[in-house]
C-alpha positions as CSV (number, residue, x, y, z in Angstrom):
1,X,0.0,0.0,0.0
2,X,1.6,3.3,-0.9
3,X,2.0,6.2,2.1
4,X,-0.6,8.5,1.8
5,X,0.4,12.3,-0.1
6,X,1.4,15.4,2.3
7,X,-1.5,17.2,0.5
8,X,-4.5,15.8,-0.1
9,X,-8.3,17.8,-1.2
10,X,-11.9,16.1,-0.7
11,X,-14.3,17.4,-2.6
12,X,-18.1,17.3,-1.0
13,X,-19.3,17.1,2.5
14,X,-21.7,14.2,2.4
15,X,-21.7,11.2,3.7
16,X,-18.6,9.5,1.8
17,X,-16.2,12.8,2.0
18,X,-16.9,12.6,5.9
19,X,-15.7,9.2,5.9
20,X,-12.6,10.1,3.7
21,X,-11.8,13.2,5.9
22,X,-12.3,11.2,9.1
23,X,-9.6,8.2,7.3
24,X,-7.3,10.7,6.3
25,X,-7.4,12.5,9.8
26,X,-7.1,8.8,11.7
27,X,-3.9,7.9,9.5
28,X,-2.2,11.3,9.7
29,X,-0.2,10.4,12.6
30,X,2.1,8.9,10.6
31,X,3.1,12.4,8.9
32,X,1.4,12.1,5.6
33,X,-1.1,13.7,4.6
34,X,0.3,17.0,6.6
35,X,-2.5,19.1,5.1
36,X,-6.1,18.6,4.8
37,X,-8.6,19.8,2.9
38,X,-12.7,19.3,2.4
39,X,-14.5,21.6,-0.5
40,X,-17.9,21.6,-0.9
41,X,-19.8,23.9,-3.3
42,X,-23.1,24.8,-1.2
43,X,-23.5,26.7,2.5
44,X,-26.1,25.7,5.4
45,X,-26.7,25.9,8.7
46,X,-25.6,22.1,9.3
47,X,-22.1,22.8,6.9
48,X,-21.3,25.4,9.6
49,X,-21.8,22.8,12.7
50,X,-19.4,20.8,10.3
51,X,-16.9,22.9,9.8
52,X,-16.6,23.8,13.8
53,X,-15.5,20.0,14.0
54,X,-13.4,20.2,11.5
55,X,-11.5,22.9,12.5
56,X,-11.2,20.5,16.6
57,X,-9.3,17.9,14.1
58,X,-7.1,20.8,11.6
59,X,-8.9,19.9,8.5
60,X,-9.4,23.2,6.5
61,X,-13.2,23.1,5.2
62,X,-14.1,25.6,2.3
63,X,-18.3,26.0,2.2
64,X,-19.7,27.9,-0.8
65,X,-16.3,26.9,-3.0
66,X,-16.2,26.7,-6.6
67,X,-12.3,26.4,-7.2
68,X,-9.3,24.9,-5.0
69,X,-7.4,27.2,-3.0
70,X,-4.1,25.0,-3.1
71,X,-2.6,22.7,-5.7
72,X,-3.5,19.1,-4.4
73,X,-1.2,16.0,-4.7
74,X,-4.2,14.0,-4.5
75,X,-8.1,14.9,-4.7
76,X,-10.6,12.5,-3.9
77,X,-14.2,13.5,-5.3
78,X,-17.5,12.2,-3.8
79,X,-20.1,11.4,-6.2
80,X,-22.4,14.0,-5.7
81,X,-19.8,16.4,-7.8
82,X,-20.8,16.9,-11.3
83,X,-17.6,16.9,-13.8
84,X,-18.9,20.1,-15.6
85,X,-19.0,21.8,-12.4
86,X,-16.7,24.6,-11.7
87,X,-15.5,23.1,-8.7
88,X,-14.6,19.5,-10.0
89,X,-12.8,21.2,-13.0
90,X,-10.9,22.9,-10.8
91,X,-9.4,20.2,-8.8
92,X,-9.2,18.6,-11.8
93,X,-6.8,21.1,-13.1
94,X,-5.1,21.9,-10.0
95,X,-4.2,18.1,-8.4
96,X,-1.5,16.0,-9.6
97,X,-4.3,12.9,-9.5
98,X,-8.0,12.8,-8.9
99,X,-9.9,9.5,-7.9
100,X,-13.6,8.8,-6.6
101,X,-13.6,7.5,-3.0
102,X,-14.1,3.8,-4.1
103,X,-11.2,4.0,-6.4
104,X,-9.4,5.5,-2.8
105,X,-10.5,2.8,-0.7
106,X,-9.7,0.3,-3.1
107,X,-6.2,0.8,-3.3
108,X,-6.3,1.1,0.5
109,X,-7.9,-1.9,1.3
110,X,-6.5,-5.7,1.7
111,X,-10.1,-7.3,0.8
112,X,-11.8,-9.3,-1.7
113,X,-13.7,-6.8,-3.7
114,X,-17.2,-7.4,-5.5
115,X,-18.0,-5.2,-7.7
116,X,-22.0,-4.4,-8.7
117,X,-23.7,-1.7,-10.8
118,X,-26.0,-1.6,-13.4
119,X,-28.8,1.9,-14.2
120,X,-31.4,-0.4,-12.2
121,X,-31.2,-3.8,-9.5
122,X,-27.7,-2.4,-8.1
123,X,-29.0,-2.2,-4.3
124,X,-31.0,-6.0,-4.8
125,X,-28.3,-7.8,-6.1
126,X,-25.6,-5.9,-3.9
127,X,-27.9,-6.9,-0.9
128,X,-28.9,-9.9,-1.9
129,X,-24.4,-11.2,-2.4
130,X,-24.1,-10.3,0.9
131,X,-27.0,-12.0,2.3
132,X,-25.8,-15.5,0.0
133,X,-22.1,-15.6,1.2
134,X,-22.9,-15.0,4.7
135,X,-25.4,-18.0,4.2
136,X,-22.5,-20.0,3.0
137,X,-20.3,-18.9,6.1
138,X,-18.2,-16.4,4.5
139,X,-17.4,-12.7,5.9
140,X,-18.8,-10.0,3.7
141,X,-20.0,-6.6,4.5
142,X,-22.2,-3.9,2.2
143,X,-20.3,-1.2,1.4
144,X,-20.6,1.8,-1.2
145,X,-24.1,3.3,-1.9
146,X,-25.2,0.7,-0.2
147,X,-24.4,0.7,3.8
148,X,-21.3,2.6,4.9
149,X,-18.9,4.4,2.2
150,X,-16.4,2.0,1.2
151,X,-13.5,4.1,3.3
152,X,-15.6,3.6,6.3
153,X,-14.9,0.1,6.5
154,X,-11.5,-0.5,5.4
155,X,-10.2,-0.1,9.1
156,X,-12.8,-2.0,10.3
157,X,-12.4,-5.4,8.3
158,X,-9.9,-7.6,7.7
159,X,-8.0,-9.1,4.6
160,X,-10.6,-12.5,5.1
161,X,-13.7,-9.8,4.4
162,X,-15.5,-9.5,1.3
163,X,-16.2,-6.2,0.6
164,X,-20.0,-6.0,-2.0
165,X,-19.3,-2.9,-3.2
166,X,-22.9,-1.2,-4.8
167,X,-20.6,1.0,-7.5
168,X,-22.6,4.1,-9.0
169,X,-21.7,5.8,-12.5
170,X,-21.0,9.0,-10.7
171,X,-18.0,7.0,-8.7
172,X,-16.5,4.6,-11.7
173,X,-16.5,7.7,-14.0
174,X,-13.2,8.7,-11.7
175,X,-11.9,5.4,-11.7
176,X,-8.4,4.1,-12.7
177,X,-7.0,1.0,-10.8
178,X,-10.5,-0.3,-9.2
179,X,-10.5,-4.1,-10.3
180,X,-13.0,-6.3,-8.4
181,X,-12.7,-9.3,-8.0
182,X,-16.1,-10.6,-9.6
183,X,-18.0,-7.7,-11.3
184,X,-21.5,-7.9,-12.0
185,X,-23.0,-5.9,-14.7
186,X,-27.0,-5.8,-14.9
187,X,-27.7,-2.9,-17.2
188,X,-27.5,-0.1,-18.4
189,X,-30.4,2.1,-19.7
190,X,-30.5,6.1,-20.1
191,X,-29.9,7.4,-16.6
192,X,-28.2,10.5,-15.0
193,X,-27.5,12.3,-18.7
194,X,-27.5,15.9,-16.8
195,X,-24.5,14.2,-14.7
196,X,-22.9,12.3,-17.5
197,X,-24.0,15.0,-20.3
198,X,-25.0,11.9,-23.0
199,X,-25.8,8.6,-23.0
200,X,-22.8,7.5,-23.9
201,X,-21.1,8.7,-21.6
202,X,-23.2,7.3,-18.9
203,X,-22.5,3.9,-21.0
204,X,-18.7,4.4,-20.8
205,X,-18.4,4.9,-17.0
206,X,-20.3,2.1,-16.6
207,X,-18.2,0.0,-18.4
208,X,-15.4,1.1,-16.7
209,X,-16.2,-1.5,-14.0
210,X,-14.8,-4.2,-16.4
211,X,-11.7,-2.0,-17.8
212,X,-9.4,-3.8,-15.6
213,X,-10.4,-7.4,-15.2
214,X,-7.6,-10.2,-16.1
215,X,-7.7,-13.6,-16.7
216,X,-8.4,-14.6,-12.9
217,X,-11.6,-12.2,-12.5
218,X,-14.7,-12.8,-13.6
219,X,-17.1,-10.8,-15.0
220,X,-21.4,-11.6,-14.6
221,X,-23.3,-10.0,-17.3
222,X,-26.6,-9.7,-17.8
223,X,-27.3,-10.9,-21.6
224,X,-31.5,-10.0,-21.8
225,X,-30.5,-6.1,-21.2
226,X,-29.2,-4.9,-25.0
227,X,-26.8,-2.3,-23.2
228,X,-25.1,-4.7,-20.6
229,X,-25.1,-7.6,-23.1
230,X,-23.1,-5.7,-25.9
231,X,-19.9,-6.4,-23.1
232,X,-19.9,-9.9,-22.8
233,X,-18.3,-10.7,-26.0
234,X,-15.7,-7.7,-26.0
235,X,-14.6,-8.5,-22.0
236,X,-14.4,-12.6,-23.1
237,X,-11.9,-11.8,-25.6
238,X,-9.3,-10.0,-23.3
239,X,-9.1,-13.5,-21.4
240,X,-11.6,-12.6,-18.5
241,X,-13.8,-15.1,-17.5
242,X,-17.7,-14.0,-18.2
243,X,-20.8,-15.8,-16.8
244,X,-23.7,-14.6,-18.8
245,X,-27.4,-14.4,-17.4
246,X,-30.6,-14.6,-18.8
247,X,-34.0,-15.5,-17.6
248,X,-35.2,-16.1,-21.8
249,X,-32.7,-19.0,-22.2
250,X,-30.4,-21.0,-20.0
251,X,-26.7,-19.8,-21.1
252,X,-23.6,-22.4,-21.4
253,X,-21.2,-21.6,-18.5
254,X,-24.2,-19.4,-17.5
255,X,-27.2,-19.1,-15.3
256,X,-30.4,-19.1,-16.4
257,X,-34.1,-20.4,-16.1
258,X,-34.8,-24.0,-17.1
259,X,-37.9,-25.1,-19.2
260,X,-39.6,-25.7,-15.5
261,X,-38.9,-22.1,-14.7
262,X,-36.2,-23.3,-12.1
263,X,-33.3,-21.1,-11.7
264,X,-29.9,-23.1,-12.3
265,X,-26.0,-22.2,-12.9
266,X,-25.1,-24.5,-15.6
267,X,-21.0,-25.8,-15.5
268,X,-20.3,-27.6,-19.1
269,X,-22.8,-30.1,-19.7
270,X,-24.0,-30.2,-16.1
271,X,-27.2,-28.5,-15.1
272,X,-27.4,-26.9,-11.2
273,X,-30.7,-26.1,-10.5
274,X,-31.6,-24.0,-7.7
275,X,-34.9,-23.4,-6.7
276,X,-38.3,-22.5,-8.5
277,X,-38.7,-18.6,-9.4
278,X,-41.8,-18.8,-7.7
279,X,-40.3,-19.3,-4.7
280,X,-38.2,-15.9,-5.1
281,X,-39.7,-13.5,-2.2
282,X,-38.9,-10.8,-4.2
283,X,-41.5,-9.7,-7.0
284,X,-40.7,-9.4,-11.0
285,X,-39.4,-11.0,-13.9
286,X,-36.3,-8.5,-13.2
287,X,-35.7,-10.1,-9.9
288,X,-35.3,-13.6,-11.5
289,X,-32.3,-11.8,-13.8
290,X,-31.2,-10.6,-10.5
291,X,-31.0,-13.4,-8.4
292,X,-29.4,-15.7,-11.0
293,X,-26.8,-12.9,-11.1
294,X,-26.4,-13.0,-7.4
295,X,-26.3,-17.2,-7.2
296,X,-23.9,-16.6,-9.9
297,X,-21.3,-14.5,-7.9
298,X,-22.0,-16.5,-4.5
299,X,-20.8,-19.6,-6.6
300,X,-18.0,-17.9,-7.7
301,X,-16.8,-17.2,-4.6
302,X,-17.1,-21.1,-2.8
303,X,-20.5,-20.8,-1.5
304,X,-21.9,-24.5,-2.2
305,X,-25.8,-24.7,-3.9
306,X,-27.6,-25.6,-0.7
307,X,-26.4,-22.5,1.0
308,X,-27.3,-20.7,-2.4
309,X,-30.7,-21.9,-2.4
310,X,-31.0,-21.1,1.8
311,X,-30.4,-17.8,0.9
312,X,-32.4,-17.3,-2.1
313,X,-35.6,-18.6,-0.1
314,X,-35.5,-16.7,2.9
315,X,-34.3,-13.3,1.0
316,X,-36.4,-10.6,1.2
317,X,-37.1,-7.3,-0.9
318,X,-34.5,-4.1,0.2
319,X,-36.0,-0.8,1.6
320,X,-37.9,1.5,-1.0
321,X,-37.4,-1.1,-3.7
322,X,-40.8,-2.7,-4.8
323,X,-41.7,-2.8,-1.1
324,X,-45.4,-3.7,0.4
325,X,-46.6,-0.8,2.9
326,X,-49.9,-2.1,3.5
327,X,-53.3,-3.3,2.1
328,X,-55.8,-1.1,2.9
329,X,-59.7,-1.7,1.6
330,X,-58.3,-3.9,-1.0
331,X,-56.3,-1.7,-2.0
332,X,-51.7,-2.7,-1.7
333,X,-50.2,-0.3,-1.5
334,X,-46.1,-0.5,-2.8
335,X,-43.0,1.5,-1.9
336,X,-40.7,1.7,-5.0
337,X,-39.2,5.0,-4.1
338,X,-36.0,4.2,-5.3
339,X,-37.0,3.5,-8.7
340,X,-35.2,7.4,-10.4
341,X,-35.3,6.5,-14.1
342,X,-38.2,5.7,-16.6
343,X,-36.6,2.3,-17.0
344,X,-36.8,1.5,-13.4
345,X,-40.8,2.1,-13.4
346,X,-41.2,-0.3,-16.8
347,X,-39.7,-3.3,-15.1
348,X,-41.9,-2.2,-11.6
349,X,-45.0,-1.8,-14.0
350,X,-44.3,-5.5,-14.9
351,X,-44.2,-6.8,-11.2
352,X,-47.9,-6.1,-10.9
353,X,-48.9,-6.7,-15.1
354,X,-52.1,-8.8,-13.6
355,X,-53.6,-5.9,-11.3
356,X,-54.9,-2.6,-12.2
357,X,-52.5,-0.1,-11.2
358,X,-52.4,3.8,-10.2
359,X,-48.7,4.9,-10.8
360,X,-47.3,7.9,-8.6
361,X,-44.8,9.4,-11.5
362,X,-42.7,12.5,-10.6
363,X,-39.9,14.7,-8.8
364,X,-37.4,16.4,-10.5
365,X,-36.4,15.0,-13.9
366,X,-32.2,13.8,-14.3
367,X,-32.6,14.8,-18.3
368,X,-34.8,11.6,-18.5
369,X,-37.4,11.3,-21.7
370,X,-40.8,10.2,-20.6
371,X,-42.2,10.1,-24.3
372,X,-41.4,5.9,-24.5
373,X,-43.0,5.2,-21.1
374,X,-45.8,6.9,-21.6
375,X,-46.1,4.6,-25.1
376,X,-45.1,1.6,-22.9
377,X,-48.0,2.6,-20.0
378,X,-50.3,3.0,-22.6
379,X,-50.4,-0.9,-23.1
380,X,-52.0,-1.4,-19.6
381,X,-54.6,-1.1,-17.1
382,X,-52.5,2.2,-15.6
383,X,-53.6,5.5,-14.5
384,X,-50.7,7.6,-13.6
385,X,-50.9,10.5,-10.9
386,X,-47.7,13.3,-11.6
387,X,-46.6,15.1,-8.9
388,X,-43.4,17.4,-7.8
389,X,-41.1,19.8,-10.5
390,X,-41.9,17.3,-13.5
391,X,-45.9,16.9,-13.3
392,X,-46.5,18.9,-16.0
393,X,-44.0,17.3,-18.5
394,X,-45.1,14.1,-17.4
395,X,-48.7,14.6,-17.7
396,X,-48.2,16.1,-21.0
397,X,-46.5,12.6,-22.6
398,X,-48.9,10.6,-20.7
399,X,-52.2,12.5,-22.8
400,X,-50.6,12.7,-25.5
401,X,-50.5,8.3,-25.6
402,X,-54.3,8.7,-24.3
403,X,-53.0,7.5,-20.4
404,X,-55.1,9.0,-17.9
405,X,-53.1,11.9,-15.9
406,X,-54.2,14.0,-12.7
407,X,-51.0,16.5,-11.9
408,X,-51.0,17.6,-7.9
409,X,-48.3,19.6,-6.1
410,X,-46.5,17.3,-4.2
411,X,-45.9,13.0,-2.9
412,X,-49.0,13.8,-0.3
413,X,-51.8,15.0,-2.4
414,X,-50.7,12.0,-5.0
415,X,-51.0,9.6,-2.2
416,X,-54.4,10.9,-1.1
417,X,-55.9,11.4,-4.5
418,X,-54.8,7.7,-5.0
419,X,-56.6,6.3,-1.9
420,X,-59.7,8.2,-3.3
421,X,-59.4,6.5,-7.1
422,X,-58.3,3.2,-6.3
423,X,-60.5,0.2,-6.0
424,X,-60.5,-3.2,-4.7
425,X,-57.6,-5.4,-6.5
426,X,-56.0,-2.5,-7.5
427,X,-52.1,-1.8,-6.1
428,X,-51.0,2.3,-5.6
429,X,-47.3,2.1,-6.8
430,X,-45.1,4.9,-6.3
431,X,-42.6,4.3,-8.9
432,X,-41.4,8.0,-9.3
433,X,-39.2,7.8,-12.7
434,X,-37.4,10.7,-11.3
435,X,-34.9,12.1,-8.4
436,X,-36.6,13.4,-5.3
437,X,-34.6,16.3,-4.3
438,X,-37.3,19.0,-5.6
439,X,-39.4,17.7,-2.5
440,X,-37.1,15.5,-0.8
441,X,-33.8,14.9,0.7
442,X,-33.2,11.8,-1.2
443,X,-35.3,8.4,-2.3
444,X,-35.3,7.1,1.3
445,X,-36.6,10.3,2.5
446,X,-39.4,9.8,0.2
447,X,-39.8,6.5,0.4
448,X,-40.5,7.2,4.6
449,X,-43.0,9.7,3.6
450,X,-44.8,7.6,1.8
451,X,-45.1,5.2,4.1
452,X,-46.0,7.1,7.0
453,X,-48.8,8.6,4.8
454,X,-49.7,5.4,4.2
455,X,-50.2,3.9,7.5
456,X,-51.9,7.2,8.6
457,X,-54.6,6.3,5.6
458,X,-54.7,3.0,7.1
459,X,-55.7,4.3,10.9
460,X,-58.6,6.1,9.6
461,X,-60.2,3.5,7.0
C-alpha cells in the first residue's frame, strides 16, 4: 500500500467525503497527509456545525467553494460532484491525481472486492451477495451506496472480508485501478445524462467496472439487457472469465431459467438447478435476472448450492425497492421510491402486469425522456398520478399516448388522490421515474414519507 500524499483535497461534505476526511485525519499520525482539505460547493446551517469540528481535528473546510485554494497532490471526489461543475474542474486542473472514494478505498484496502452496478437492481443484487455468502459462512460486508462508504470500513475489516461494493456511474467515472474481483454488470439504460452530459457517456463509465479485469476475475453479465449484453463478448476476448445471465434461455457456463422455470447455474454439460422462481420473495421478472446474477457471484466465490438456495428462499425485498406498505380496503399499497429512471418504473409496472394499477410518477427529472414510457403505460390497465417539478412534463407525454393523468403539487396530495381513485384489486405504486430532491432529501426520505402517509390512511379507513 503506498504512504498517503502530504496534501490531499476532498471534494463534498456528504456522507462518503466525511468518511474520507475522518480516514485521512485517523492515519495522519504517521506524517502524511500533513495538510487537509474538504471543499464543498453549497452553504447551510448544518455545513457550519461541520466545519466547527473540523476545524477541533485541523482539516481546512471551504463551504460555498467553486475552485481549489491549493494545488492538491491528490483529490478525492465524492459522487455528488458533477464533472462540468466549476468546482470539479478545478481540482481537476489543480491536483496531480483525482480518484472517486471507491477508487481510494480500493487501493487502501487488503479485501476481496465485489463489484455491482447496473442503471437499475444495483442495491438488490448488492444486498442480496451479501445475504448469499454470509449463508455460505463467509465474511462479507455492504459497502458503497449501499451501507457505509467503502473508506468507512477498510479499518474496520480484515484481509478475510469480502467487501459488495454497490458502484454508481458518478464514482466509476473517476476510476483508474478499481478491479474487483467478480463484477457484475446488470444494465445499463438512459440514466443521469444531466450528470454524464449523454448517453454515452453514462454507458462508458459504466463499463469502466470491467476495464481492468484479467484472466483470474470474472465478470457476470446480464445478456437479456441490450446495453449490458453488448460487453460480454468484447470483455471474453481479453481472457476474463464472463458468466452470462438470462432469464429467456439457460446460457452455457451461465445461469439461467430451465424449461420448468427453475433457476440453475449450468457448469459444461451439467445442469445446477436451484430453486423454482416462484419461490423468489422478491417480485418481477427483473428479480429472476437478478438473483441468477447474485447465485452466480456466490458460486463464484465457494458458497456450495444448498447455502445458495437457503439464501435465495428466505431473502427478502431491500427498503424502498418494490416494497409492500400495506393493504388497505383492498387496495396494496407498494413502496418503490427508489426507482429514479423511466426504466426503473417499466420493469416495476411489470411486477404487478395482472392488477390494475395507479402509478405515482414524478420529482425532478435527471434529463430523462418520458415520451417511450408513456407509449409503454399506454399498453395497460394504468392511470398515472404526476406530482413534484416534472408533473407537468409528465402529464403532458402521458395524454398525449391517451394514459389518464391528474397532476398535484406534491408525494402527499398523490397519495391521497390515490386512496380516493383506487378500487379493490387495484395496487397504488409509487414508482417516481425521477430524483426526489425538488421535495425530498433523497429516495429514502421519500420512500419514509410515503409510508407514514400510508399507515396514517390505514388508521382512519
Amino acid at each position: 500500500m503506498q504512504p498517503l500524499p502530504r496534501n490531499v483535497a476532498v471534494l463534498g461534505a456528504g456522507a462518503s467525503g466525511l468518511a474520507v476526511v475522518d480516514y485521512l485525519v485517523r492515519h495522519r499520525a504517521t506524517g502524511h497527509p500533513s495538510h487537509i482539505a474538504l471543499y464543498d460547493s453549497a452553504t447551510s446551517e448544518k455545513l457550519a456545525q461541520v466545519a466547527l469540528a473540523l476545524r477541533q481535528v485541523s482539516v481546512d473546510f471551504y463551504p460555498g467553494a467553486d475552485s481549489l485554494t491549493a494545488p492538491a497532490d491528490l483529490c478525492i471526489a465524492s459522487p455528488g460532484i458533477p464533472p462540468a461543475s466549476p468546482l470539479f474542474r478545478s481540482a481537476l486542473s489543480q491536483s496531480t491525481r483525482l480518484v472517486s472514494e471507491i477508487e481510494f478505498a480500493f487501493e487502501r484496502s487488503t479485501s476481496t472486492w465485489v463489484g455491482v452496478t447496473g442503471t437499475n437492481g444495483k442495491t438488490t443484487v448488492t444486498s442480496l451477495i451479501t445475504h448469499l455468502l454470509r449463508e455460505g459462512g463467509l465474511i462479507a460486508e455492504a459497502v458503497g451506496n449501499i451501507g457505509d462508504p467503502a473508506i468507512a470500513a477498510i479499518d474496520r475489516v480484515g484481509s478475510e472480508t469480502i467487501l459488495v461494493a454497490e458502484v454508481s456511474s458518478f464514482q466509476l467515472a473517476s476510476t483508474e485501478n478499481f478491479r474487483p474481483k467478480v463484477a457484475v454488470l446488470l444494465n445499463i439504460t438512459e440514466d443521469h445524462i444531466d450528470w454524464h452530459g449523454s448517453f454515452e457517456s453514462y454507458a462508458r463509465d459504466k463499463a469502466k467496472l470491467l476495464a481492468n479485469l484479467a484472466d483470474d476475475d470474472v465478470a457476470i453479465i446480464d445478456i437479456d439487457d441490450s446495453g449490458s449484453a453488448v460487453y460480454a463478448n468484447a470483455v471474453e476476448a481479453t481472457g476474463v472469465r464472463v458468466i452470462r445471465v438470462s432469464r429467456r434461455c439457460l446460457p452455457s457456463g451461465g445461469a439461467g431459467l430451465t424449461p420448468g422455470s427453475e433457476l440453475a447455474i449450468t457448469c459444461g454439460p451439467e445442469i445446477r438447478a436451484l430453486l423454482s422462481s416462484a419461490d423468489l420473495r422478491i417480485k418481477g421478472p427483473h428479480n429472476i435476472n437478478n438473483a441468477l446474477a447474485a447465485a452466480a457471484a456466490a458460486s463464484v466465490l465457494g458458497v456450495d448450492l444448498e447455502a445458495i438456495r437457503r439464501g435465495l428462499r428466505s431473502f427478502t425485498p431491500v427498503a424502498h425497492r418494490l416494497q409492500t406498505v400495506l393493504t388497505v380496503n383492498g387496495v396494496e399499497y407498494v413502496n418503490d421510491s427508489k426507482a429514479t429512471n423511466p426504466a426503473s418504473v417499466v420493469v416495476a409496472i411489470e411486477a404487478f402486469a395482472h392488477n390494475r394499477i395507479v402509478l405515482l410518477l414524478g420529482g425532478r427529472n435527471k434529463g430523462s425522456e418520458f415520451r417511450s414510457l408513456a407509449s409503454a403505460l399506454s399498453a395497460g390497465d394504468i392511470r398515472v398520478i404526476a406530482f413534484g417539478e416534472a408533473a407537468e412534463e409528465i402529464a403532458q407525454h402521458m395524454r398525449s399516448e391517451d394514459v389518464p393523468c391528474d397532476v398535484v403539487a406534491g408525494l402527499v396530495d398523490a397519495v391521497d388522490v390515490a386512496a380516493r381513485i383506487a378500487r379493490v384489486g387495484d395496487v397504488v405504486l409509487l414508482s417516481p421515474g425521477c430524483a426526489s430532491f425538488d421535495e425530498f432529501d433523497g429516495f429514502a426520505h421519500r420512500g419514509e414519507v410515503f409510508m407514514q402517509h400510508v399507515r396514517k390512511i390505514g388508521t382512519l379507513s
